[in-house]
N, C-alpha and C positions, 0 to 999 in steps of 0.2 A: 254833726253833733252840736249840740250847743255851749256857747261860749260862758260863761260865769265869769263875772267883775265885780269886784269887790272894791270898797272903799274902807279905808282903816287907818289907825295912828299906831306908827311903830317907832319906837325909842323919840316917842313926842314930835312926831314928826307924821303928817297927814299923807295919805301914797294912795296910788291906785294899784289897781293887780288882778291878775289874774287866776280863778282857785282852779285848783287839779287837786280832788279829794281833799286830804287835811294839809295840803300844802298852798303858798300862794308865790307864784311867781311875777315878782316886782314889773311895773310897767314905769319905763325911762322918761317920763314926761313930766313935765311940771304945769299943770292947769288947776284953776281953781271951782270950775263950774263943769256938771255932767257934760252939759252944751260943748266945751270945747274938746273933751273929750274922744266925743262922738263924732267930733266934726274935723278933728286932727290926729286922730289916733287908731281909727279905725282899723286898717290895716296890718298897724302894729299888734293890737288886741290879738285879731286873728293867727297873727304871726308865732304868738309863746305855743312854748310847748312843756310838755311836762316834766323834763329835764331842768328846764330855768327856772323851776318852782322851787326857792330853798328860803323861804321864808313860811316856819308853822303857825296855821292857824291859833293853835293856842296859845302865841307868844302876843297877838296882837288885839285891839280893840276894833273891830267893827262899825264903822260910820254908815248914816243913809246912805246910797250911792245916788240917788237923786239929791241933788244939793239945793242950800234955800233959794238960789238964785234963780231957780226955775218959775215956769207958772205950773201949779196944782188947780188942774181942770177935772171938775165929778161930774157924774151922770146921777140921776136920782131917778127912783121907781123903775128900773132897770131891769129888773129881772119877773117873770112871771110868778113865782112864787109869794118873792116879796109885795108885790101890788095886792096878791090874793089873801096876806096874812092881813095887812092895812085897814082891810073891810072896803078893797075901792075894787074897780071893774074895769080889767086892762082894753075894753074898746074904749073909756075915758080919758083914758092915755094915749094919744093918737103922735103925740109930738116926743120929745127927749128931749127931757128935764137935764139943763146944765147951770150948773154953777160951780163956785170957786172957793177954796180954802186958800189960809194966807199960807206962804210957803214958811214962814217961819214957824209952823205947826210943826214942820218936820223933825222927825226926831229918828234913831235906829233901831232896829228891828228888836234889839237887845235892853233896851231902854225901860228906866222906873217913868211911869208915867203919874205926875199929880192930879187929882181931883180935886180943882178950885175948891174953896169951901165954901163956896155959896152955891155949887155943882149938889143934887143930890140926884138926879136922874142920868147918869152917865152909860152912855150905851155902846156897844160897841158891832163892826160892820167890817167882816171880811172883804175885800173887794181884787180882782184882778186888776195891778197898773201896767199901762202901756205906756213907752217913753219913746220921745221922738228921736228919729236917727239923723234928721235935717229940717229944716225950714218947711212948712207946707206954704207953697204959694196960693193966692188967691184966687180960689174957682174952682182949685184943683179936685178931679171927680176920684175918688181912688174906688180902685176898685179891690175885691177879696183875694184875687191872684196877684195883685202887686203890692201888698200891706209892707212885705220888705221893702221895697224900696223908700219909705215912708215912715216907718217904724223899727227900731231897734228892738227893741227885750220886751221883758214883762218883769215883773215886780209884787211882790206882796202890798197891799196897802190893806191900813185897820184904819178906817175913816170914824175913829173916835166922836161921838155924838152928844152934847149936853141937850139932853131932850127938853129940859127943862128949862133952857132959853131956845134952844129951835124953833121949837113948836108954840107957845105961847106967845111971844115976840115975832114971831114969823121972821126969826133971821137966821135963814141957813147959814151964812158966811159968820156971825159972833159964835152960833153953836159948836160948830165945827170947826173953830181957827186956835183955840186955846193953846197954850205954848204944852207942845208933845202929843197933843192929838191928831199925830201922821204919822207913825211909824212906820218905815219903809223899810222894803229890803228882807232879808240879810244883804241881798243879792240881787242884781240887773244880769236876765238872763239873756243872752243875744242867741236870735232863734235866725235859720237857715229861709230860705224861700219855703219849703217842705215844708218843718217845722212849724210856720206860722199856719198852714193848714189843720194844724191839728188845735187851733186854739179853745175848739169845742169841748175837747176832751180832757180838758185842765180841771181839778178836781178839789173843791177850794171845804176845809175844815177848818171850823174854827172851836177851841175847846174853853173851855174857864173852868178852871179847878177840876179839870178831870172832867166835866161833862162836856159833853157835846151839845151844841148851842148850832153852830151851823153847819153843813155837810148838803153841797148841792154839787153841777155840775155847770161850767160856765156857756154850752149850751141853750141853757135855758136863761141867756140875755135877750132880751128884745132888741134894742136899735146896736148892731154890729160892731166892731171895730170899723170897717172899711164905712159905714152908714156914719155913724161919729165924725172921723177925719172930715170926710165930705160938707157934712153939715160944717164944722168949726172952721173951715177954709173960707164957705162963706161969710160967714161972721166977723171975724177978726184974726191976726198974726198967732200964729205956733210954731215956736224955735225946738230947734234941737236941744236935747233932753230933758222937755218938760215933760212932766207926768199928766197919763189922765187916768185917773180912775173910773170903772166903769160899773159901779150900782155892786149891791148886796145880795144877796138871796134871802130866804124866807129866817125865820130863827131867831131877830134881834130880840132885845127886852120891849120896846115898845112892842103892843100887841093895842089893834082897833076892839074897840067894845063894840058892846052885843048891838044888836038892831034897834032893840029898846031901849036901852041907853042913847044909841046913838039919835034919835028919833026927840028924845027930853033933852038933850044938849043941844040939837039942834033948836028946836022950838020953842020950847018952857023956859031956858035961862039964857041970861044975861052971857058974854063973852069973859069977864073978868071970873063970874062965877066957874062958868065953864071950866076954865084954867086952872082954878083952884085946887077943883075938886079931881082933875086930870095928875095935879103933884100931888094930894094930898094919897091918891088911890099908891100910883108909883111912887112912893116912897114903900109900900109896905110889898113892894113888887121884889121879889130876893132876885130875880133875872138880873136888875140894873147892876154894875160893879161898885163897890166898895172897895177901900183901903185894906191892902194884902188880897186883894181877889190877883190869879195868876192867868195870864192870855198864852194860850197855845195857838197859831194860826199857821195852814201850810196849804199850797200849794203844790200840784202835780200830775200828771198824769198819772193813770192805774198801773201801765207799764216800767214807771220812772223813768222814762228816757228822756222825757223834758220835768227837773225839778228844779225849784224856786226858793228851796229850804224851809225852814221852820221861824218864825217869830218866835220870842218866849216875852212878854211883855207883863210887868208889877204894877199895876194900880197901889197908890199914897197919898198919906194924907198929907198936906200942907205941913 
């Protein structure tokens, strides 16, 4: 079965723990960072049982359980859907798109989130997080039957998007670093050897004000968990419990224009024009979030037997 760790402040004081239903059973450790966690406490985790849960859920506040000291690694054009809403052609996509949010983005599951006010294209991006359970050394080939060894839990992440510096400035990392565009959590679910085989089956909803906005399945990712680890091994160091999030599916507010538009933007105008006329259309787009819009986001299989909980996240104004 899978484990559920929660992160929370009870009587002002930050704790880790263990959930069994609406209870949570205190974990005796004192660290400050997921990483040590993971890396000294493991055993322990596995160890509670649902008798030493006497501390209720409703008595406490909820923290990320990825904490800011991690690194926040994404995947972008991730998913087949998403590429296909874009207006792009997933054989132009041959590689996996990475980049990085600041961790001080992070924010918890439960959290009001601000909309800079120079923000007006704010978008938001269900994604499946994986957090690390150790060090990936350098080289290392991992493979789909041994993602445990490598991998701790999964995670909800809302990869909060200001399209409106993303895309025109071309900086993925300013659009998506803004203080609270990372909502994690409720919950770091620590999954079984088993378990991680069913990561396909994981069932990711995302709603805003009662409608549904996304609702895929995380099957339908192109470059794997176990293809990711490998590739980042090459590249550079991933400690234990950093998070990576792994691409979106179809459903954000940005949407790719028609063929014909996209054909006069390309050719007939100028770049700044281009842009302009890209914020002026999305601004009158009701998809993008506003101040009091409400985020519903979950995670699950259709069985529940591996679930991630629910996000409830408040778009505000300044």
């Amino acid at each position: 079965m899978p484990r559920t760790v929660v992160r929370y402040t009870h009587q002002d004081t930050a704790r880790w723990g263990v959930q069994f239903g609406r209870m949570i059973a205190p974990l005796n450790c004192d660290v400050q960072t997921t990483g040590e966690l993971l890396e000294h406490f493991w055993d322990l985790i596995w160890a509670q049982q649902p008798d030493q849960a006497t501390v209720s859920l409703e008595t406490v506040e909820l923290l990320a359980p990825v904490t800011d000291r991690q690194q926040f690694i994404c995947q972008g054009v991730n998913y087949r859907s998403h590429i296909a809403e874009s207006g792009l052609k997933i054989e132009n996509f041959p590689f996996n798109t990475i980049f990085t949010k600041a961790s001080s983005c992070i924010t918890s599951a439960h959290a009001t989130v601000v909309r800079p006010s120079h923000v007006k294209l704010l978008d938001y991006e269900i994604e499946l997080g994986l957090v690390m359970r150790k060090a990936l050394p350098a080289g290392t080939q991992v493979r789909t039957e041994n993602l445990s060894t490598w991998l701790a839990g999964v995670t909800i992440v809302n990869d909060l998007s200001a399209r409106d510096v993303q895309l025109p400035q071309g900086q993925f990392y300013k659009g998506k670093s803004y203080r609270g565009f990372g909502p994690v959590g409720p919950a770091l679910v620590l999954l079984t050897p088993h378990e991680w085989s069913r990561w396909p089956e994981l069932h990711m909803k995302l709603l805003v004000n009662g409608q549904t906005r996304q609702d895929a399945y995380c099957a339908d990712m192109i470059h794997t968990p176990a293809a990711t680890l490998t590739e980042l091994a090459a590249m550079h160091d991933v400690h234990a419990g950093d998070l990576i999030a792994t691409g979106t599916p179809a459903g954000c507010a940005a949407r790719a224009p028609g063929k014909l538009t996209m054909f006069i933007l390309k050719h007939l105008m100028s770049e700044a024009t281009k842009w302009r006329l890209f914020i002026k259309k999305g601004a009158s787009n009701p998809a993008y979030l506003r101040p009091g819009d409400q985020i519903l986001a979950s995670i699950r299989t259709d069985d529940g037997l591996i679930d991630l909980g629910a996000q409830t996240t408040r778009i505000t104004a300044p």
